[in-house]
PyMOL CGO cylinders between C-alpha atoms (Angstrom):
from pymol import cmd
from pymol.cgo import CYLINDER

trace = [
    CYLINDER, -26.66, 13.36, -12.65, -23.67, 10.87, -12.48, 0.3, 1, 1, 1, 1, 1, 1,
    CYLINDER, -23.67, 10.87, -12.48, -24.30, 7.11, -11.46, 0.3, 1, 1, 1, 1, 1, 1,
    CYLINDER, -24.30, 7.11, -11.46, -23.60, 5.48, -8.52, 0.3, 1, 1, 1, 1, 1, 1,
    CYLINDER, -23.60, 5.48, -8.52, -21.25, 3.53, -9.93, 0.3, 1, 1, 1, 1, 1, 1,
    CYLINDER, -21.25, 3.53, -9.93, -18.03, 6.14, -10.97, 0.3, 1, 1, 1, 1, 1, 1,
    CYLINDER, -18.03, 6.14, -10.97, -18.25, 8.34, -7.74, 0.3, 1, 1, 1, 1, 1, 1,
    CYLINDER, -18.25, 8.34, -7.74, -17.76, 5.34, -5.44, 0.3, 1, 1, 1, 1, 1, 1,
    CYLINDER, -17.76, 5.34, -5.44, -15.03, 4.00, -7.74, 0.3, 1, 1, 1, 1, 1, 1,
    CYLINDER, -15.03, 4.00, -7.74, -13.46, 8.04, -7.62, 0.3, 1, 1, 1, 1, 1, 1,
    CYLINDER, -13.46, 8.04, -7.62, -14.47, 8.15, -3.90, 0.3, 1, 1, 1, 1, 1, 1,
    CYLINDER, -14.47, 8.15, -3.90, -12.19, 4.67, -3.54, 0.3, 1, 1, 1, 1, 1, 1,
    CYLINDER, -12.19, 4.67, -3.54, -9.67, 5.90, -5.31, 0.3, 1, 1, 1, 1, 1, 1,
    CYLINDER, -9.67, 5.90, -5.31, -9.16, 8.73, -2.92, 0.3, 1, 1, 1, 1, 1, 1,
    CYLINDER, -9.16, 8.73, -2.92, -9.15, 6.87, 0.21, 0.3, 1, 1, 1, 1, 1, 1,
    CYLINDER, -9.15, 6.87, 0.21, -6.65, 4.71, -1.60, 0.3, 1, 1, 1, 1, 1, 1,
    CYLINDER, -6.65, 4.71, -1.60, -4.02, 7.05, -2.92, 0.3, 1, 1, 1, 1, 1, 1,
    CYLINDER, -4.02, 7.05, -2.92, -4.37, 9.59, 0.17, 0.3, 1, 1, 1, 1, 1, 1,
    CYLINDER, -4.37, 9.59, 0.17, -3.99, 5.91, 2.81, 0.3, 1, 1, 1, 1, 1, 1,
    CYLINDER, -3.99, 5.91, 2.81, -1.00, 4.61, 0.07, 0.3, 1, 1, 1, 1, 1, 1,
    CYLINDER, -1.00, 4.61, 0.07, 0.63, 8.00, 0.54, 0.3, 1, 1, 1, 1, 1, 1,
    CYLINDER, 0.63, 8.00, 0.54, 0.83, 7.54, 4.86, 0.3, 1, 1, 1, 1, 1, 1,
    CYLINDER, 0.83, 7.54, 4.86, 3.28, 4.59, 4.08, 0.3, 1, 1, 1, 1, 1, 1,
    CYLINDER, 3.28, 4.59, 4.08, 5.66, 7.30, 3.00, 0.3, 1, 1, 1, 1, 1, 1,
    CYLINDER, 5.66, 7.30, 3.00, 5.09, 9.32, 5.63, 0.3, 1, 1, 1, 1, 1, 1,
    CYLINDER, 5.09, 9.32, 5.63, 5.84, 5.95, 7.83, 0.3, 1, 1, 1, 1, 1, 1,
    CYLINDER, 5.84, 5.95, 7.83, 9.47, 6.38, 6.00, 0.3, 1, 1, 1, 1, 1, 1,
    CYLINDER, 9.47, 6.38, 6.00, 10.12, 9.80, 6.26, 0.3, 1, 1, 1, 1, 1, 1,
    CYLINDER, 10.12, 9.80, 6.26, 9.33, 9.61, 10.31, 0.3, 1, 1, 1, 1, 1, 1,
    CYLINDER, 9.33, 9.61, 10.31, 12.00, 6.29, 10.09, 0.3, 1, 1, 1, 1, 1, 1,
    CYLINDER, 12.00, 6.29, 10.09, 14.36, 8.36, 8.94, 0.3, 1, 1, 1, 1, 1, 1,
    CYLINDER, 14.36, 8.36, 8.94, 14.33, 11.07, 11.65, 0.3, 1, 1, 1, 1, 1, 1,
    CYLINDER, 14.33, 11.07, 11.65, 14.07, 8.87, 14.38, 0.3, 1, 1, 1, 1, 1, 1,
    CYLINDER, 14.07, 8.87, 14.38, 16.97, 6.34, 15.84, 0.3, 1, 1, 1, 1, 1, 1,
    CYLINDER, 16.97, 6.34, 15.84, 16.17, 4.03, 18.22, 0.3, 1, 1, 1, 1, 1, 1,
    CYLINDER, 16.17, 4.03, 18.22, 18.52, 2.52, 20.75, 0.3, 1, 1, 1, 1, 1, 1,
    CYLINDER, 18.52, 2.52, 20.75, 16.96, -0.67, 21.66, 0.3, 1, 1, 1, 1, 1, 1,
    CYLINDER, 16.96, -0.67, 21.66, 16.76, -4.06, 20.37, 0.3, 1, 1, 1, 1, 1, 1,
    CYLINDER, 16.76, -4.06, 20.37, 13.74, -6.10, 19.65, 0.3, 1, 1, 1, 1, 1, 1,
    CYLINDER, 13.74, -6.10, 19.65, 12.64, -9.04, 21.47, 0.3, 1, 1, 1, 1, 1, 1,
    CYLINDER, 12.64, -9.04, 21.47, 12.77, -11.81, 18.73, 0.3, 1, 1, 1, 1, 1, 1,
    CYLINDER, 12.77, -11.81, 18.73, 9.85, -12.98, 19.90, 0.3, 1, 1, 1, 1, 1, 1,
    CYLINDER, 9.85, -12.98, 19.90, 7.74, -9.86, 19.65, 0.3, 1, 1, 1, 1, 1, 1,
    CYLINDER, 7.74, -9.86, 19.65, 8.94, -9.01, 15.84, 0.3, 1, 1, 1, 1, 1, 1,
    CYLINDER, 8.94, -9.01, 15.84, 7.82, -13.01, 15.26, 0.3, 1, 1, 1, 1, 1, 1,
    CYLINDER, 7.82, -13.01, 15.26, 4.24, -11.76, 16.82, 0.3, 1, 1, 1, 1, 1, 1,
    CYLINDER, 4.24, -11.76, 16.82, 4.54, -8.82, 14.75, 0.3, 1, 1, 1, 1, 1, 1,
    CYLINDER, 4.54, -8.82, 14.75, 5.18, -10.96, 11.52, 0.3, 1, 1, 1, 1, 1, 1,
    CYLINDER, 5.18, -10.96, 11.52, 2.59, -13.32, 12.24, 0.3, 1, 1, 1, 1, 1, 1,
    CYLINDER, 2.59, -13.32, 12.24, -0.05, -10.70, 12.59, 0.3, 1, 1, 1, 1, 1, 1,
    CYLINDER, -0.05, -10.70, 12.59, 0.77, -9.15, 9.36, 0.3, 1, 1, 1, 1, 1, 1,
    CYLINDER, 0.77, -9.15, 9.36, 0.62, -12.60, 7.95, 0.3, 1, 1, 1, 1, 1, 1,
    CYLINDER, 0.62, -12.60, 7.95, -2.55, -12.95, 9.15, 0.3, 1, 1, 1, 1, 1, 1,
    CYLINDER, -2.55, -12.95, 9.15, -3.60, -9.80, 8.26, 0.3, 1, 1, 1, 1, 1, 1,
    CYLINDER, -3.60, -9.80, 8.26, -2.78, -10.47, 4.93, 0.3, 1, 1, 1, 1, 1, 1,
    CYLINDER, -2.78, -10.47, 4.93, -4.79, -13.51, 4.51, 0.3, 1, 1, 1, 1, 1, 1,
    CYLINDER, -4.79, -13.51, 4.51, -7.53, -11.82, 5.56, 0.3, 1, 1, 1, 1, 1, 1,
    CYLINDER, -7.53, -11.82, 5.56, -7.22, -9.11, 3.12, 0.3, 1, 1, 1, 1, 1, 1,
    CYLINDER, -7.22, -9.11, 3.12, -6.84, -12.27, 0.43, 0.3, 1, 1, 1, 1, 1, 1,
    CYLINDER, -6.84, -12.27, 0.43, -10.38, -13.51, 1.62, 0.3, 1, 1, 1, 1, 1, 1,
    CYLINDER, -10.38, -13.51, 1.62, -12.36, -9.91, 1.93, 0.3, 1, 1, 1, 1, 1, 1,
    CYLINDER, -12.36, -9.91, 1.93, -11.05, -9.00, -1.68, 0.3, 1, 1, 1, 1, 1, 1,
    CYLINDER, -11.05, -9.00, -1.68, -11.45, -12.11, -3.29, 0.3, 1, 1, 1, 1, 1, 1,
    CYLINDER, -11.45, -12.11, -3.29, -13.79, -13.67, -1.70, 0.3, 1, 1, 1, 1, 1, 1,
    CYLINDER, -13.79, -13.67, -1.70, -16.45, -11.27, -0.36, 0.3, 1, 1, 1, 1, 1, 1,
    CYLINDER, -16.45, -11.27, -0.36, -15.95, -7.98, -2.39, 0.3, 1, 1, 1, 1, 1, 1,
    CYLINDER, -15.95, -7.98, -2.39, -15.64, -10.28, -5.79, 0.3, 1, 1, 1, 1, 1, 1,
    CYLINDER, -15.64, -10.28, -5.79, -19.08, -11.69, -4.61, 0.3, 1, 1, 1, 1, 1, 1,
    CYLINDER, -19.08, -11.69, -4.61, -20.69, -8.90, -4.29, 0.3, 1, 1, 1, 1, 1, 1,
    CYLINDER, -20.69, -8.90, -4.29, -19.30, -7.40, -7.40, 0.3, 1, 1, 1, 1, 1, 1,
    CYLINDER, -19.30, -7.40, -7.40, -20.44, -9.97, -9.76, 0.3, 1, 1, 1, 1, 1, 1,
    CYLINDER, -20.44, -9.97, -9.76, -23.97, -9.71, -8.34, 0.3, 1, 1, 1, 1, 1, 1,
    CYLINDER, -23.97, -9.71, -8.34, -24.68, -6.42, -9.13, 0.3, 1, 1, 1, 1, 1, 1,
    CYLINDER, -24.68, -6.42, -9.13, -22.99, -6.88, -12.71, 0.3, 1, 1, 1, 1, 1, 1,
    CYLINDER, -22.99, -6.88, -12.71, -24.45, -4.03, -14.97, 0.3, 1, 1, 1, 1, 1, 1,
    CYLINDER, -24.45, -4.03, -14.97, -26.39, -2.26, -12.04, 0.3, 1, 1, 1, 1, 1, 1,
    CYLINDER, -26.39, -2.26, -12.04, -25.05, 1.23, -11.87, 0.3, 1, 1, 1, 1, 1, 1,
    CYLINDER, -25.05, 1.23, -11.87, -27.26, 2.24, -8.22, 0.3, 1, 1, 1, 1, 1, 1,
    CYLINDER, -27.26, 2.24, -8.22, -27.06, -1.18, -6.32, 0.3, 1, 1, 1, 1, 1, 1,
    CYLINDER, -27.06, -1.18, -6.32, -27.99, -1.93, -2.85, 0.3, 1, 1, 1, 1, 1, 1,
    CYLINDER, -27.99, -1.93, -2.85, -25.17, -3.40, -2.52, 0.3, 1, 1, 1, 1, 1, 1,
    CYLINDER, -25.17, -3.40, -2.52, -22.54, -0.36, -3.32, 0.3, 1, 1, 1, 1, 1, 1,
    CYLINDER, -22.54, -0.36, -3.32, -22.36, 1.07, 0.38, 0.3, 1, 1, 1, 1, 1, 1,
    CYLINDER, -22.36, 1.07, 0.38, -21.32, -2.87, 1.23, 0.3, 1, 1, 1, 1, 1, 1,
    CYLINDER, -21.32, -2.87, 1.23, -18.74, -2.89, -1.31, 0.3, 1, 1, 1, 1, 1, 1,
    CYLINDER, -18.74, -2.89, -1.31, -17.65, 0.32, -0.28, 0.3, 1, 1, 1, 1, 1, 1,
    CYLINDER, -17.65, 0.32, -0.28, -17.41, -0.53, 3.19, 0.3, 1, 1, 1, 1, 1, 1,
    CYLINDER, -17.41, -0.53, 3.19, -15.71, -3.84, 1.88, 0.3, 1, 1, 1, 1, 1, 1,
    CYLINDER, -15.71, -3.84, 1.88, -12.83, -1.86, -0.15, 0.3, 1, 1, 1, 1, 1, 1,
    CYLINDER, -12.83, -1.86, -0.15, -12.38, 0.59, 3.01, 0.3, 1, 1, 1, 1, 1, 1,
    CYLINDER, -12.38, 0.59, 3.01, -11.77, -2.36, 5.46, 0.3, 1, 1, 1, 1, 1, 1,
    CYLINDER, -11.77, -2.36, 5.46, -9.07, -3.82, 2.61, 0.3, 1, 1, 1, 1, 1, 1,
    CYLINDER, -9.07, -3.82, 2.61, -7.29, -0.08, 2.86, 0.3, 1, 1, 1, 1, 1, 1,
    CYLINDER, -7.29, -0.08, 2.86, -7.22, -0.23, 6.82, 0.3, 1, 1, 1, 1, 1, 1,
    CYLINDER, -7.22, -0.23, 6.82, -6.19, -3.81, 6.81, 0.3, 1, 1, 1, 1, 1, 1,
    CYLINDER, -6.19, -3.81, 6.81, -3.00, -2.76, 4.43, 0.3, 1, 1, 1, 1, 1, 1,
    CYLINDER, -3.00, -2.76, 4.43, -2.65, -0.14, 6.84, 0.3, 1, 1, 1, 1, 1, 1,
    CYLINDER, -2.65, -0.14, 6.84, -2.21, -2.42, 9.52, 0.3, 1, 1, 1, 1, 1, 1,
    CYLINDER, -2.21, -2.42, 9.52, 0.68, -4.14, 7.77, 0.3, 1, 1, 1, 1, 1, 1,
    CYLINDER, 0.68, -4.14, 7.77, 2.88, -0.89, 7.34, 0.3, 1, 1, 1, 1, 1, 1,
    CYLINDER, 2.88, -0.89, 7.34, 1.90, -0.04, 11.07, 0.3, 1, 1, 1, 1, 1, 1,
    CYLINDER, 1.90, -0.04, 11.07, 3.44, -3.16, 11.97, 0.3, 1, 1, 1, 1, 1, 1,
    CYLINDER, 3.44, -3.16, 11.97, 6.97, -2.19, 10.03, 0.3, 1, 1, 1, 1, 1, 1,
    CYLINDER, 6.97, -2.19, 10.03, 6.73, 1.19, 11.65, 0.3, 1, 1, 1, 1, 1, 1,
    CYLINDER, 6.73, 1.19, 11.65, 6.40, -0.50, 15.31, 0.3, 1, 1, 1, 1, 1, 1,
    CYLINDER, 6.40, -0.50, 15.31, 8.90, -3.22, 14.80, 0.3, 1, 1, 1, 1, 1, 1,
    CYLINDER, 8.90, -3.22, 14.80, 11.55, -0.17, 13.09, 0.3, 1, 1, 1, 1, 1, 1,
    CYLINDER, 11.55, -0.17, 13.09, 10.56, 1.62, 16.57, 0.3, 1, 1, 1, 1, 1, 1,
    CYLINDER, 10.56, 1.62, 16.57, 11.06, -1.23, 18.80, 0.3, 1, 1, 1, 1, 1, 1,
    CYLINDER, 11.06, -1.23, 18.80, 15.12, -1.57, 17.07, 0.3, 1, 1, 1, 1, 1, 1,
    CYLINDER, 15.12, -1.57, 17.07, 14.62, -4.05, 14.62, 0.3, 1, 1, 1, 1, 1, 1,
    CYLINDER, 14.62, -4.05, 14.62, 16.13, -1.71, 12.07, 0.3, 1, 1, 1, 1, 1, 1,
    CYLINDER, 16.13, -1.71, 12.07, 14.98, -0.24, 8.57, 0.3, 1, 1, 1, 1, 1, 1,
    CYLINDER, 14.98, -0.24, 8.57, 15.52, -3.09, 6.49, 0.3, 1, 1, 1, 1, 1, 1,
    CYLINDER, 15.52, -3.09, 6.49, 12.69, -5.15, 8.13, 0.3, 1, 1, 1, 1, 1, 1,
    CYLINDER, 12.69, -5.15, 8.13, 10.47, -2.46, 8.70, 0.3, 1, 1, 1, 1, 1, 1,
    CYLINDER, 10.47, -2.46, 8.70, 10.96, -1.74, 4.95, 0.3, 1, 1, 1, 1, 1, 1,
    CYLINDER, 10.96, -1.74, 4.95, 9.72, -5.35, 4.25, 0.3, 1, 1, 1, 1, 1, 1,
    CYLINDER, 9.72, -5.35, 4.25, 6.75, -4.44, 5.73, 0.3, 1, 1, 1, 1, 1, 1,
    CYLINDER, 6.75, -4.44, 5.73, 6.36, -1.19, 4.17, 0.3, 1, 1, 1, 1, 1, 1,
    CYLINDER, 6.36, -1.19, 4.17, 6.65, -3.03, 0.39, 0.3, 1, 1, 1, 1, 1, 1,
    CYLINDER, 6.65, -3.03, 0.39, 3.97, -5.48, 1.55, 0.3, 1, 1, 1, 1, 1, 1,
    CYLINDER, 3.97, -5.48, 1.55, 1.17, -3.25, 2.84, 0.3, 1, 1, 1, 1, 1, 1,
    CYLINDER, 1.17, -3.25, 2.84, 2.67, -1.52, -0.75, 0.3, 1, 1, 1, 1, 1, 1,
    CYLINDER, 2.67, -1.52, -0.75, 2.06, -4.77, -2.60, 0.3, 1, 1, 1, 1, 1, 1,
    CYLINDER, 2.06, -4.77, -2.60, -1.45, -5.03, -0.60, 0.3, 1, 1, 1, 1, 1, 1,
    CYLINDER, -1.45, -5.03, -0.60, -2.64, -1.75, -1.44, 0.3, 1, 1, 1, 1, 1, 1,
    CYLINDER, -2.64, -1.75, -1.44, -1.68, -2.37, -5.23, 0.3, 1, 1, 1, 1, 1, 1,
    CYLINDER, -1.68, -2.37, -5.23, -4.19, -5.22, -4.84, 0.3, 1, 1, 1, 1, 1, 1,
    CYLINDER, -4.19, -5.22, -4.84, -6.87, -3.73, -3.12, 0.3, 1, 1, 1, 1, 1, 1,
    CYLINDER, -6.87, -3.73, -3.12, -7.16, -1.19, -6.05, 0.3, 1, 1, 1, 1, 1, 1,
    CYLINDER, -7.16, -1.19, -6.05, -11.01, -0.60, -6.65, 0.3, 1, 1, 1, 1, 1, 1,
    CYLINDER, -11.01, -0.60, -6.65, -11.59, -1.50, -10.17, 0.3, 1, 1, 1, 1, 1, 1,
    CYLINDER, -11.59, -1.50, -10.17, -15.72, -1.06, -10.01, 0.3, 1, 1, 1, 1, 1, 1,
    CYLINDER, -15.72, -1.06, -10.01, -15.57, 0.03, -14.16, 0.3, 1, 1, 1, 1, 1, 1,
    CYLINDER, -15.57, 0.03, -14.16, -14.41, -3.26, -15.13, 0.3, 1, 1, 1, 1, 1, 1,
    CYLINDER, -14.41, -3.26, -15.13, -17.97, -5.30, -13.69, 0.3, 1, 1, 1, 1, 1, 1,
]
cmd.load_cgo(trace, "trace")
């Protein structure tokens, strides 16, 4: 029977390539659709600031919480605490999600490819660091 340990890291791994992947899909739909309006300057500011914000928070849960809880169960392959880090890892992955939603509303809304592909690169970049590395603790 395998350990606790290496599914949840394999289990984490899925959820993170299969959410990664939707970022693409996010580009494919860009390029089918054209929108006609502008955005309201002041709604793609709201829309940066909440991925700003969303980022930070994905800075504290990874860093913060998850790295907690990781170096308490150091060497424990069937933790208590593996369904919390799991949970952990999964809010990270929706949190990155948010970020490339936010690219894909603001390329809706008119405020053209090249900012919604800054967004799309830094839920990318946010994913990259949410990668569940459970082996290495």
């Amino acid at each position: 029977m395998e350990s606790a340990g290496p599914t949840t890291e394999r289990f984490l791994k899925m959820i993170f390539f299969i959410l990664l992947s939707s970022l693409g899909v996010y580009w494919v739909v860009m390029q089918t659709l054209h929108p006609a309006a502008r955005i309201d300057p002041l709604l793609r500011s709201v829309l940066t600031a909440l991925a700003a914000v969303t980022a930070i928070t994905i800075f504290f849960v990874h860093f913060v919480y998850i790295e907690k809880m990781l170096q308490e169960r150091a060497g424990e392959a069937s933790s208590p605490k593996l369904p919390r880090v799991r949970q952990a890892y999964i809010v990270c992955y929706m949190l990155c999600e948010m970020v490339g939603l936010f690219g894909f509303v603001v390329y809706v809304m008119g405020g053209g490819r090249h900012r919604a592909a800054l967004f799309i690169l830094a839920a990318a970049a946010l994913y990259a660091l949410c990668y569940p590395q459970l082996s290495k603790y």
